[in-house]
C-alpha positions in Angstrom: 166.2 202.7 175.8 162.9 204.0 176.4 162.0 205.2 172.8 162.1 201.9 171.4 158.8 199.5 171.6 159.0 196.4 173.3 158.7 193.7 170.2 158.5 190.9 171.9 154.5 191.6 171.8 154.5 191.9 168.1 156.5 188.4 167.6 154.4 186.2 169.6 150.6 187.7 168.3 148.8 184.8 166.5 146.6 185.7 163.8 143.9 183.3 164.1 142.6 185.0 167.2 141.1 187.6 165.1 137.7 187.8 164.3 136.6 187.7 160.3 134.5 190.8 159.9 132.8 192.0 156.7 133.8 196.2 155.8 130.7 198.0 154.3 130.7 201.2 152.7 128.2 203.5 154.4 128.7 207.0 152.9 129.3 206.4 149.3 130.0 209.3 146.8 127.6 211.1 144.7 127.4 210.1 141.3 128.0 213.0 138.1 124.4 213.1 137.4 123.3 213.7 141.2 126.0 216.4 141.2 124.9 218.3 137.9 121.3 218.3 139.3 122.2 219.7 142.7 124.2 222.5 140.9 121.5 223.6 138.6 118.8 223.3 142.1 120.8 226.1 143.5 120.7 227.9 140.3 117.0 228.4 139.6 
């Protein structure tokens, strides 16, 4: 059938051909304080 994927790919991948990389978190979220201060900015 065509629907179904060919698995025979997914069996013989090896691992240890993948590079180690390192995730870093670029856009972090803004902490309570940082929040409260914008919120009273827009009021006055």
């Amino acid at each position: 059938m065509a629907d179904k994927p060919d698995m025979g790919e997914i069996a013989s991948f090896d691992n240890a051909k993948l590079k180690k990389t390192e995730t870093q978190e670029k856009n972090t979220l803004p902490t309570k304080e940082t929040t409260e201060q914008e919120k009273w900015s827009e009021i006055f």
